[in-house]
N, C-alpha and C positions, 0 to 999 in steps of 0.2 A: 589769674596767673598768665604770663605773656608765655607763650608757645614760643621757646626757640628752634631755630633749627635743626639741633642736638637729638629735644627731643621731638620735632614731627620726624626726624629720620627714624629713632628708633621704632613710633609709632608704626611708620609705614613697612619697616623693614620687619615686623614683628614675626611674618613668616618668611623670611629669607636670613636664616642662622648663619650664613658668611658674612651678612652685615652685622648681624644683632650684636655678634661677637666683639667686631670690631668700633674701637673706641674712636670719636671723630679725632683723625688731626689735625692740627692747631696752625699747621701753613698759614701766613701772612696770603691775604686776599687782595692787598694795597694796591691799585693802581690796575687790576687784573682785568680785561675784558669777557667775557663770556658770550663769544657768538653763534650760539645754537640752544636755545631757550623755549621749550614747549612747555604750555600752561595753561589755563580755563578761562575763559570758556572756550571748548573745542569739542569736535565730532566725538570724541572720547575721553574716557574717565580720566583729569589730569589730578596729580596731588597736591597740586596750589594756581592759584590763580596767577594771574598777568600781576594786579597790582601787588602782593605777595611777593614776589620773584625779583620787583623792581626793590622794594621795603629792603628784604631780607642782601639782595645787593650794595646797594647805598651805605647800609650798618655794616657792613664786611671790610668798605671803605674800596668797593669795585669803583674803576671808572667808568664802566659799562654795559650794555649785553644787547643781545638781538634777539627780538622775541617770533620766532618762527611755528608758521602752522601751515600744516602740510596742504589744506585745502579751501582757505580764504586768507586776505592780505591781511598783514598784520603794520600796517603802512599807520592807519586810522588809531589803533591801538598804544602804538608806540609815542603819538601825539596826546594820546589821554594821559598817558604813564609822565610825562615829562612835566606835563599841565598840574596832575592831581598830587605826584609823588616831589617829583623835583631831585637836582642836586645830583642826578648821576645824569650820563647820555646813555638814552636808550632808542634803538633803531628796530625797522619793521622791512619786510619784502615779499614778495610773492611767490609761490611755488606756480609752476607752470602747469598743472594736474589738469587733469579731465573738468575737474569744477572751475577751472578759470580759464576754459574753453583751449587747452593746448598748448600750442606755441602761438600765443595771442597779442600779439603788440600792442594790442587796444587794451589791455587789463593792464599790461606794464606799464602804456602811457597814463591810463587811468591813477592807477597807483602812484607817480610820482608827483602828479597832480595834487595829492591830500594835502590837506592845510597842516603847516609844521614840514613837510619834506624831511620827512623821517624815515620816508622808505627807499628804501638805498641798495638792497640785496634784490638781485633776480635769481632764485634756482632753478633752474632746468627741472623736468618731472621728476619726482623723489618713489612713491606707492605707484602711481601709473605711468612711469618709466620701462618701458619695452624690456629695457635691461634686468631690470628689479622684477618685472611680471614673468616672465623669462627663469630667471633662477630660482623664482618661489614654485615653480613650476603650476601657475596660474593659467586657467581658460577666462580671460576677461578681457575688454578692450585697454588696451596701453597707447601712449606716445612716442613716435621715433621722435629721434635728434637726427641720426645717423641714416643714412642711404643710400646704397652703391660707393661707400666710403668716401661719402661726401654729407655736408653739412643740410637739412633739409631744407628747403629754399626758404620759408617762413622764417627762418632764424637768421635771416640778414637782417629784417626790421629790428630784430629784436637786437642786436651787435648794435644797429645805430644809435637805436633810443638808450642803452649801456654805454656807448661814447659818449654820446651830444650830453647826457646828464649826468657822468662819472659816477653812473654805478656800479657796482660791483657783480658780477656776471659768472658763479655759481654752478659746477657740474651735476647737482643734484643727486640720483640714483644714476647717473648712469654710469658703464662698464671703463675701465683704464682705458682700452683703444678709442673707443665711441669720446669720452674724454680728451684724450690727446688730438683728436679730430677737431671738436669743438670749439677745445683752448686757443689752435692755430689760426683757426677762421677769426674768432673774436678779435684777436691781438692783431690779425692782419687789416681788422676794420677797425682798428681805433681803441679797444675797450681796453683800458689800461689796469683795470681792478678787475683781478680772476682769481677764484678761489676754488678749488678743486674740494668738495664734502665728502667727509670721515673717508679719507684714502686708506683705509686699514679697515673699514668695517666687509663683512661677508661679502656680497654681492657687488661693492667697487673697490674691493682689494685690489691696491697698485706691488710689481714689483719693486726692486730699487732702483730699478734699470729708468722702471715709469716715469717713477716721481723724479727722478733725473732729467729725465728729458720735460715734465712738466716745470718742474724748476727753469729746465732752460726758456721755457715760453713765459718765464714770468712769475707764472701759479704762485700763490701760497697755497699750502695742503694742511688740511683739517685732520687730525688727530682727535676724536671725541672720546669722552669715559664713557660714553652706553659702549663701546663695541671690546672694552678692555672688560667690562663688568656683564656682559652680554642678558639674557633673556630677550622676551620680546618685546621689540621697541614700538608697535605702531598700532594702526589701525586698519592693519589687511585680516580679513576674518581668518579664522583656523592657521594663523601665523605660527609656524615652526620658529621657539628659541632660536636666536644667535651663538654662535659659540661667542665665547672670552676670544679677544688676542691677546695673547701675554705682551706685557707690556713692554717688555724687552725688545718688540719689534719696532714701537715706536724711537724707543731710544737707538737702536741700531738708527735706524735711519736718521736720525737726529745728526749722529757723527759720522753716517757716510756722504750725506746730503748737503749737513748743513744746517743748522738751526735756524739761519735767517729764512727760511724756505716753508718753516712749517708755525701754526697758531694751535694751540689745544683750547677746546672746549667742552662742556659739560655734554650736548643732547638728551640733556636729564627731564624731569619732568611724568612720567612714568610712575603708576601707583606702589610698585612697590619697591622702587629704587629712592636711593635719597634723594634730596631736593637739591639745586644746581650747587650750591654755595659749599655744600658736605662734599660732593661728590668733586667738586674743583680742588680744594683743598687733599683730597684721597689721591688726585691725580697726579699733584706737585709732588704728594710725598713719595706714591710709587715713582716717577722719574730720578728722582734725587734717588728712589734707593737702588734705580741701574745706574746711577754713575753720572745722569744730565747734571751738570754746575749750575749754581746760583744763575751766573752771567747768558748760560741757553735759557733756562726758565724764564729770564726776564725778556727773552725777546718772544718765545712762543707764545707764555700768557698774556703779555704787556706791550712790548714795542711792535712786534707786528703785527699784531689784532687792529691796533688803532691805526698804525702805518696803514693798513687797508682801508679803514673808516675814513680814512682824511681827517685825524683829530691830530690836533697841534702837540709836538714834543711837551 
């Protein structure tokens, strides 16, 4: 019997009765990017693997997705999935974490180096981000970005090697201000692809004011379904639940900002959340049911995920 989507969600979801209840909907997946994709093999329990994720993608008729993990590059990965699966584009990047030695320009240069140049995304620290160690109210070592409200000197390498190879250059975990710090510097050195991550989730909640003025520097701003569906999303031991954001702050922002300004994805992957492909289609639906149109939907999931990728109209 081929395991669909449908039912591994229901499987996984079997002890969380807000899902179980809920029937999968049927949203058009046609053309849809997905850039925040956690999967197995990784430091922790995921509910499907890399080649899975790409499968289950592909049949939904996605154009793509980015398979992100918090504490090795997923550069190498993303070249297997293209090689073994085929028929969709799928990208990889690096998290800057304590395991890839910080704010390391030699892991970045390393990484875009991999055979295939599939790794395209640099994050800033996501788990050992000062910011994020900081608000989990954590005693462990973390990473600035940020110091004396300037950008840390290490992070000019890294602004170049994001120029000179038009990758895409990522706030990770860190705070709205430490962010808007960041995004200026990079854009002041060249780096033309900035993405600001889950701007609505706990710990890098942006106002509108923010995302306003990250807009002005450029940003596209990540809207994820982990932070609208919340529990806990990672790998930091004795990790406190997320709250939910009602989704409705996404869509405010939506029509106060701008639609061309923001991209949604899944950050799914998680054992007892659905699989990306359920949880996308969950997303479009709540949108459409605050009031986002067809025509926003098609730029957040579709034309500006790839607008950022560099993939052709």
């Amino acid at each position: 019997m081929r395991i669909t989507p449908l039912f591994r969600w229901a499987l996984l979801t079997a002890t969380a009765t807000a899902f179980a209840a809920t029937p999968e909907p049927t949203e058009s997946l046609a053309g849809v990017i997905d850039f925040h994709c956690h999967s197995s093999p990784d430091t922790v329990s995921r509910s499907i693997n890399s080649f899975e994720v790409v499968r289950e993608a592909r049949a939904a008729g996605m154009r793509g997705l980015v398979l992100k993990n918090h504490f090795v590059s997923t550069a190498a990965l993303a070249q297997l999935a293209m090689q073994e699966v085929g028929g969709i584009e799928v990208f990889g990047g690096i998290v800057l974490n304590r395991s890839a030695g910080g704010i390391n320009a030699e892991a970045v240069r390393r990484m875009v180096q991999v055979e295939g140049r599939r790794g395209k995304v640099v994050w800033l620290p996501t788990y050992d981000a000062e910011n994020q160690v900081k608000f989990s109210h954590e005693n462990r070592p973390f990473v600035s970005v940020v110091k004396d409200g300037k950008p840390v000197p290490a992070l000019a390498e890294i602004f170049q090697l994001a120029a000179e190879n038009d990758l895409i250059f990522a706030t990770g975990h860190s705070g709205p201000a430490e962010s808007l710090i960041v995004l200026a510097a990079a854009r002041q050195a060249g780096v033309k692809r900035l993405l600001v991550t889950h701007v609505l989730s706990d710990s890098t909640h942006a106002t509108i004011e923010q995302m306003k003025a990250m807009a002005g520097l450029g940003a596209v701003m990540e809207f994820t379904w982990l932070a609208h569906i919340g529990g806990v999303a990672g790998p930091v031991p004795n990790a406190k639940p997320s709250k939910a954001v009602p989704v409705s702050e996404a869509a405010r922002a939506i029509r106060e900002v701008g639609a061309e300004h923001f991209l949604i994805s899944s950050d799914l992957g998680q054992a007892n959340n659905p699989v990306h492909t359920v949880g996308l289609r969950m997303f479009i639906a709540a949108l459409r049911a605050e009031g986002v149109s067809q025509a926003e939907i098609d730029l957040v999931a579709r034309k500006n995920p790839a607008r950022l990728l560099g993939l052709e109209p």
